[in-house]
N, C-alpha and C positions, 0 to 999 in steps of 0.2 A: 758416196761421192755424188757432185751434182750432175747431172744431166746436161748439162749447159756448161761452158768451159768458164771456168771464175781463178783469179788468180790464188787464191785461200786452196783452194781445195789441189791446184798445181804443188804449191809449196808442200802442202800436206803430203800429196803422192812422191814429191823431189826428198822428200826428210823421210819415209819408208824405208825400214831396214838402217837406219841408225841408231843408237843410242841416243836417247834426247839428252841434250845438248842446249847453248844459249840462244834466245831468239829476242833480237834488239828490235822494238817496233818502232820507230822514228814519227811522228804523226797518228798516233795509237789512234784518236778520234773516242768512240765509248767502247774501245778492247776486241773488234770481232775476230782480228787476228791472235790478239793477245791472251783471248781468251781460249778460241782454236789449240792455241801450243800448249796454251799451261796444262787446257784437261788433258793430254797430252806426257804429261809429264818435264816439259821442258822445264829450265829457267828463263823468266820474260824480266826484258828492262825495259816499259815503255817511256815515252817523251810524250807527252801533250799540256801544252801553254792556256788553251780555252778552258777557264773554269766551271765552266757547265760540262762539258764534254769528259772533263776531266772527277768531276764529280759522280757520273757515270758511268766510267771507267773504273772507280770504287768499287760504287755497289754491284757492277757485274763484274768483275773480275779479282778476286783475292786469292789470297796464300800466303805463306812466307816464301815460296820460289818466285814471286813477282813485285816487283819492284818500279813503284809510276813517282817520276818526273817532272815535276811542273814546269817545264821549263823550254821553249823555243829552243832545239838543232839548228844551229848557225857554225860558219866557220869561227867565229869570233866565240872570246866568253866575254860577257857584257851583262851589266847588274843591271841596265833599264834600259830598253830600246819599245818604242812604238808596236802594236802588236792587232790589225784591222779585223775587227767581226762583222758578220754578215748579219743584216737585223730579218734575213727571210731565210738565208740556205745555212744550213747546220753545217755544212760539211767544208765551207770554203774561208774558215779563217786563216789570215795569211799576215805574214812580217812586211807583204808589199800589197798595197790594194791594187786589186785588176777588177773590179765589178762593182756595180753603180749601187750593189745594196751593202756594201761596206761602209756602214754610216756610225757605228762605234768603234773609240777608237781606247784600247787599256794601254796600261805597261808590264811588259813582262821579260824574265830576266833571259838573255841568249846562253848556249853552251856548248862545247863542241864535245863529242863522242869520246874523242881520247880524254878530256878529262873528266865526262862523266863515269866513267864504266874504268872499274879496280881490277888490278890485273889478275886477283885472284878469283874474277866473276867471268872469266874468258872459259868455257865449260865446252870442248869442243864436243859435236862441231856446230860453228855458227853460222846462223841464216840472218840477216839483215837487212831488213822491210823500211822504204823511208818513202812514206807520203806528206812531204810537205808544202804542198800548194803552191810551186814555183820556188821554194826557196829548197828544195830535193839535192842540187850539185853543191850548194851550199854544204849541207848537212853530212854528206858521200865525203865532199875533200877533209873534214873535222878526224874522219877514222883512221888509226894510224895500222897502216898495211904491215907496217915492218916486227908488230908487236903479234900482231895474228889477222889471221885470213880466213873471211867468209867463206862459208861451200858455196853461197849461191846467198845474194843480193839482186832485192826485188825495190827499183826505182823507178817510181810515176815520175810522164813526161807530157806536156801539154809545151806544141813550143808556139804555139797561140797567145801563151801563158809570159811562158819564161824567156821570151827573145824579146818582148818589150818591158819585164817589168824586174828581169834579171840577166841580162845581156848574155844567155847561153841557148846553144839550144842540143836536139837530140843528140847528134854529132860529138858535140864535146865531151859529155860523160861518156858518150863511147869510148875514144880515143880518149881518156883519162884513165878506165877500167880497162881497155886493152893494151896499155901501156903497162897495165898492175898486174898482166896474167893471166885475164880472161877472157873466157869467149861469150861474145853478146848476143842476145836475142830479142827481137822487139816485137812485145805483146800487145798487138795494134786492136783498137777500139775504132767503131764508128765515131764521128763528132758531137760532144753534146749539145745538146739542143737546151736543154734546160738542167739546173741543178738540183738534187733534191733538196725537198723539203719533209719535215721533220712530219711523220704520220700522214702523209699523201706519197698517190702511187703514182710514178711519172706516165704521162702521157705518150712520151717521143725516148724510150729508154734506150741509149745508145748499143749498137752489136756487136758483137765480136765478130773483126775480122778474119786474123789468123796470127801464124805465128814464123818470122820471118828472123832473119838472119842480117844486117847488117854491112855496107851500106845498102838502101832500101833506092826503088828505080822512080819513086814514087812520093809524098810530100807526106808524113804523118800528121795525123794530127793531135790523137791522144791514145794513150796506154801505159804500159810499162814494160821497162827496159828489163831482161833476165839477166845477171852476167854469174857464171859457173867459171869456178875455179879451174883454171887449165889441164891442171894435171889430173880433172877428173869430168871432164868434158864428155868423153865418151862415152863414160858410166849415165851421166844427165841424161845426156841425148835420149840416148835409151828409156830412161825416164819418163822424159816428156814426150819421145813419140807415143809409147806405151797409155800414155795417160790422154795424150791428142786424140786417137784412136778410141777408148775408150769412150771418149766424150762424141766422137762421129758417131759410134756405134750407140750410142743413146739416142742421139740426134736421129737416127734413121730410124730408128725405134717410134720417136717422139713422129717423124714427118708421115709414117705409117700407119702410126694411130690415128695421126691427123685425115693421111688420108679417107681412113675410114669412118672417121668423124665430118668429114666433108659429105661423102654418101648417104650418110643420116642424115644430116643436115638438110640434101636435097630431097629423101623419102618428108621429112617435117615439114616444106618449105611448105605443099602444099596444103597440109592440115592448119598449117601454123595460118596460112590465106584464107582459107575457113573461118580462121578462129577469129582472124582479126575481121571480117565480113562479120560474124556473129558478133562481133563488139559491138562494131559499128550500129549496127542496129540496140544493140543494147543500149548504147552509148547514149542512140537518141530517145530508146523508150526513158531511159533512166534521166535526160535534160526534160522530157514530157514532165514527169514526175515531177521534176524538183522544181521546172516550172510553177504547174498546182499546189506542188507543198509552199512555195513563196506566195500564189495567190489566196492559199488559207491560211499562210502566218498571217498575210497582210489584214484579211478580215476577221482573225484574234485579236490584233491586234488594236482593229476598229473597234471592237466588240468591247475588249474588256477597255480602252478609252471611254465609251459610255457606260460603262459600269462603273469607271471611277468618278464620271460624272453625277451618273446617279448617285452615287454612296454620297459625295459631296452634296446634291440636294438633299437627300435623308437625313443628312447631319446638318443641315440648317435647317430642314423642316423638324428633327428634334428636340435641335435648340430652340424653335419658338415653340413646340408644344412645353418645353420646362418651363420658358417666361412663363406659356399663358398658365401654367399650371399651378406656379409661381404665385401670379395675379390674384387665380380664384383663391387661392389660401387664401391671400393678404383678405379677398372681400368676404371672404367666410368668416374670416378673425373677426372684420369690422362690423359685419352682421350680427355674429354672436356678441361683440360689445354692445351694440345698439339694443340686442334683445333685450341683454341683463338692464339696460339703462331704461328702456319702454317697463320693462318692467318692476322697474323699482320708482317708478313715474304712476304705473296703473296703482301702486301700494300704497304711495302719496295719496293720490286722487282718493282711492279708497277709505283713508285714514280721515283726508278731509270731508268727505261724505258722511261719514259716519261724524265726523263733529256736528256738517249744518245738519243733519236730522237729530242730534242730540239737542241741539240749539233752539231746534226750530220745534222739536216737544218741550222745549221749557217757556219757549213765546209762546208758544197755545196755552201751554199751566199755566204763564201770568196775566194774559189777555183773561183766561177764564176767572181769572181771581181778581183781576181790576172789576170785570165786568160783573161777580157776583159785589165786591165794593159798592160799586155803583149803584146796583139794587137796589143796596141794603139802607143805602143812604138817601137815595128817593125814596125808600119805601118811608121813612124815618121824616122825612118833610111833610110829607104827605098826611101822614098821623098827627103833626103839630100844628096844622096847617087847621 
């Protein structure tokens, strides 16, 4: 059982020492009641309209003894009526919008109790849970009393809610249910401050205040209403003090521990002043630091900037040592062409040389032989002479 007074874990202690039996959950939501009863052994017939919430409701809560509903609890049966979702708070879709994040809007079909539920599925005895976001007196007046009677019906009331957006308020299902036989109890909450949200822990979670008896001297403003069947009222009581008690007697448990977690708390306070003094200092050696480490990124930074500077000189001082290198080829090529051409120019020259001295010994042979001619032939005048 929890430590803290929750209406699940009431029902649970009020349904102790029965045969399980039926449990109608009217606003199932994703089954925490529904799912309570069935491990349990009960038979569940829950109602939930939201098909996200009701999808779920699936995967956490099955069996063949549970039985889900898609379907909006209303006094009427109605094959389409308007149906407002909350696009931040999971827990607050409603047949009437009251809150300003009720911004989608579906269709979905209404039903009342007596003609959902067969009368061979009445499994006594029955408990009958209806959280329906203001539309609750609605969903209550659908169940037909004369056919069978709950032990004990647990109906949320907000009349913050339900007197502007459903012209009733706590009062009325009272005097509606004490009209039917029962005696009422109202399971008062502080007011909420906020609604939850789907995987966040509330800030401002509303407290229990207690558990009162009807009329109240005092304005509520949200909980839920008990009503116990009359002719077993006394047996409840007994119940629910048992289990009231129970839940003090955890609570002083809990404010005891606390006390003594307060005591610690004050032996810590001043280590804990220490420790946060040694941060502080810490705090500042370790900004010193990071300081420095930002004033050596920054000259990394500087650093390898001219390194990429330089790289970029190198690779243009590369590129011009391939031209010039480029260059000398091309004049080595033109060199060694001019060589081969000088020297097939000196083989020329050579060749002609060798002709005018070939030449120029055949003009001396014939100069010599004009001139011995010549001799021969003055010599020959000379004698005739």
């Amino acid at each position: 059982m929890s430590v803290q007074f929750d209406e699940l874990d009431l029902l649970v202690h009020l349904a102790d020492g029965f045969s399980p039996g039926l449990f109608v959950d009217v606003g199932a939501s994703i089954g925490r009641f529904s799912e309570r009863f069935s491990s349990l052994g009960w038979r569940v017939v829950a109602f939930e309209p939201a098909p996200d919430l009701a999808q779920e409701f699936r995967e956490r809560v099955a069996g063949d003894h549970v039985r889900l509903i898609e379907r909006a609890v209303s006094d009427v049966d109605d094959a389409g009526v308007a149906f407002f979702l909350s696009s931040e708070h999971w827990g607050i879709h409603s047949l009437t919008p009251f809150h300003e994040t009720h911004t989608e809007q579906i269709e979905v079909a209404t039903i009342r109790l007596d003609t959902a539920l067969d009368v061979d599925e009445y499994v006594d005895p029955v408990f009958l849970k209806i959280d329906a976001e203001g539309a609750d007196f609605a969903a209550l007046r659908s169940w037909d009393f004369k056919i069978h009677r709950p032990r004990v019906a647990l109906v949320e009331f907000m009349d913050a809610r339900s007197r502007p957006a459903y012209r009733y308020g706590y009062e009325d299902v009272v005097d509606f249910m004490t009209a039917r036989g029962y005696t009422a109890y109202v399971c008062e909450w502080t007011p909420i401050r906020e609604y939850s949200r789907r995987g966040v822990e509330l800030a401002d979670s509303p407290d229990f205040v207690g558990v009162f008896q009807p009329p109240l001297r005092h304005t509520p403003d949200w909980g839920n209403l008990l009503f116990v069947d009359r002719g077993r009222d006394e047996q409840f009581e007994t119940a629910l003090v048992t289990y009231l008690s129970d839940v003090a007697v955890h609570s002083g448990r809990l404010l005891r521990a606390a006390t003594r977690h307060a005591h610690q708390a004050e032996h810590l306070s001043a280590s804990l002043s220490n420790r946060e003094a040694r941060l502080l200092t810490l705090n500042e050696a370790i900004g010193q630091r990071d300081r420095r480490i930002r004033e050596l990124d920054a000259a990394v930074q500087q650093r390898d900037r001219r390194i990429r500077e330089l790289d970029a000189a190198a690779q243009q001082r590369d590129r011009r040592i391939r031209e010039l290198d480029a260059a000398v080829q091309q004049r080595d090529r033109r060199i060694r062409e001019l060589d081969a051409a000088n020297a097939k120019l000196d083989q020329r020259l050579s060749d002609v040389n060798l002709t005018l001295n070939t030449m120029e010994d055949q003009v001396k042979h014939l100069n010599r032989s004009i001139m011995n001619r010549v001799w021969k032939a003055l010599s020959r005048n000379r004698q005739g002479s």
